[in-house]
NULO-370574 format. One record per residue (C-alpha): residue number from 1; y, x, z. Coordinates in Angstrom, 3 decimals. Layout:
+-----+----------+----------+----------+
|   k |        v |        u |        w |
+-----+----------+----------+----------+
| NUM |        Y |        X |        Z |
...
+-----+----------+----------+----------+
//
This chain:
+-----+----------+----------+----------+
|   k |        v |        u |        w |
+-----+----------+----------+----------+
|   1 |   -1.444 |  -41.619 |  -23.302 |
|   2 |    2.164 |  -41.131 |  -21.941 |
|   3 |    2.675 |  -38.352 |  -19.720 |
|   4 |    4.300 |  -39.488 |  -16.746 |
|   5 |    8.036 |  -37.589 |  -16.530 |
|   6 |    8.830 |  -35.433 |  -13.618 |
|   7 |   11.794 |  -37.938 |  -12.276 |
|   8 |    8.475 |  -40.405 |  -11.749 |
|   9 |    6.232 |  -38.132 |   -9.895 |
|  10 |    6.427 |  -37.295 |   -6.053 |
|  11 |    7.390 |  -33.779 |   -4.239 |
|  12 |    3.441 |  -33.277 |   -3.757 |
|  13 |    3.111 |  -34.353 |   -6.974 |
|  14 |    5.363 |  -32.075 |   -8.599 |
|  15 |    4.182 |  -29.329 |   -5.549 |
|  16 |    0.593 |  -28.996 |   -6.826 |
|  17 |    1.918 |  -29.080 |  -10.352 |
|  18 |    4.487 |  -26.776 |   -9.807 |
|  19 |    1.190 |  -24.434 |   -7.685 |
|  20 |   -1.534 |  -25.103 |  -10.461 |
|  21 |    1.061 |  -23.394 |  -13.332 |
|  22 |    2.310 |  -20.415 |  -10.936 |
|  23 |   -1.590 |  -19.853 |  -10.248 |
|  24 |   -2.227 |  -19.790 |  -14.049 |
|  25 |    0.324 |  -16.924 |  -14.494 |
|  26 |   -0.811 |  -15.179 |  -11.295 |
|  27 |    2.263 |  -16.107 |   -8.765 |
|  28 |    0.676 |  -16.615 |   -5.198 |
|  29 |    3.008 |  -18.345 |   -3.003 |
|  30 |    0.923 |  -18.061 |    0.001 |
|  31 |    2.095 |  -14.532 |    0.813 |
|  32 |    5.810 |  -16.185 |    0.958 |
|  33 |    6.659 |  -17.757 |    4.542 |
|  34 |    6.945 |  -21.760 |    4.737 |
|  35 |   10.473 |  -21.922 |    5.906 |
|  36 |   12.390 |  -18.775 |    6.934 |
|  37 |   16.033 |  -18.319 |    6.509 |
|  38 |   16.465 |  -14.985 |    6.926 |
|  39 |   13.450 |  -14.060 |    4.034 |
|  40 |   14.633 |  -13.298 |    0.524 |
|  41 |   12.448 |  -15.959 |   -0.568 |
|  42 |   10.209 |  -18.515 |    1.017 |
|  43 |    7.394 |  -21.418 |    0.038 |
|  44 |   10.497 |  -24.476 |    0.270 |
|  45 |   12.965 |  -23.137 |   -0.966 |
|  46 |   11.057 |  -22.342 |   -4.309 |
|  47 |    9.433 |  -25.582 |   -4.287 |
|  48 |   12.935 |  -27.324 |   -3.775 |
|  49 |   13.913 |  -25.271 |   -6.938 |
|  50 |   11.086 |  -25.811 |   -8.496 |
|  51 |   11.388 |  -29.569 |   -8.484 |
|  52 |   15.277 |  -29.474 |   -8.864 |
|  53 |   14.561 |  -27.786 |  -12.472 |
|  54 |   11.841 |  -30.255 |  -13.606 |
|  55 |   13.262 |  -33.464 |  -12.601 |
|  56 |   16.658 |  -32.354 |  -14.286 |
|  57 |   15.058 |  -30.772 |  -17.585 |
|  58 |   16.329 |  -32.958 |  -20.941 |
|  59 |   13.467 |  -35.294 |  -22.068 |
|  60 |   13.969 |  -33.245 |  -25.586 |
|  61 |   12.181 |  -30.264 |  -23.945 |
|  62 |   10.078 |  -32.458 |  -22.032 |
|  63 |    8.716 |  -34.211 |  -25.083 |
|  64 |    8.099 |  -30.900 |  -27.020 |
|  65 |    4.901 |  -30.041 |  -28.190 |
|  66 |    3.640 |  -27.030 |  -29.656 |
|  67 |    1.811 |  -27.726 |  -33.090 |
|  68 |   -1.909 |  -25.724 |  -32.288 |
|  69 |   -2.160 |  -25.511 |  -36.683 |
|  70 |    1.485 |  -23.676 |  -36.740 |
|  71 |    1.934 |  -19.782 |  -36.948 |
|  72 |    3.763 |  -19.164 |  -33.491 |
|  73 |    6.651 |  -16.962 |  -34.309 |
|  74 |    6.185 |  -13.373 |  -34.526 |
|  75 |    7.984 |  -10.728 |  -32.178 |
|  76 |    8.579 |   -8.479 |  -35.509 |
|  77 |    8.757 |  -10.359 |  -38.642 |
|  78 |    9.139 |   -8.035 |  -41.564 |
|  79 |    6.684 |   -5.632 |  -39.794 |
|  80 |    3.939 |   -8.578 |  -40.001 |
|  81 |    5.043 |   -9.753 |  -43.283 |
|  82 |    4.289 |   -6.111 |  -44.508 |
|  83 |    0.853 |   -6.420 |  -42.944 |
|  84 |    0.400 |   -9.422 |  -44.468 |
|  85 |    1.376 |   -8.415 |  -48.382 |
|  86 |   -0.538 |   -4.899 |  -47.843 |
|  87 |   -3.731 |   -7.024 |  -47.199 |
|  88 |   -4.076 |   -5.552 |  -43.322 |
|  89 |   -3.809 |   -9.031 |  -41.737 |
+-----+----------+----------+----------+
//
């Protein structure tokens, strides 16, 4: 099934998308005012940027999908690959 690309989805669309994922990494954007100029930071303006950065990211990133059988790469190499050859893996 083809997922649809973020040019082809709406702004609520792309809002509860863009909500679900900050959820999942524990961002709450319901502390943040809707619309205040004078705030640091509010609920449209991160949205707008949000959506700006999806709908402009290059399909090759957009296509990319991570292999769940392949060894993610590690943070320290040789330190694993000592692990590994010592039989503490």
């Amino acid at each position: 099934m083809k997922r649809p690309r973020a040019q082809e989805l709406s702004d609520a669309e792309l809002d509860a998308y863009i909500t679900t994922r900050l959820l999942m990494a524990g961002v709450d954007l319901s502390v943040l005012p809707e619309d205040d100029p004078d705030a640091p930071a509010d609920r449209s303006r991160i949205f707008a940027g949000a959506r700006r950065f999806l709908r402009s990211t290059p399909p090759a990133i957009l296509d990319f999908e991570m292999d769940t059988q392949e060894v993610p790469p590690s943070m320290y190499p040789a330190a694993m690959a000592a692990d590994v050859l010592e039989g503490r893996s």
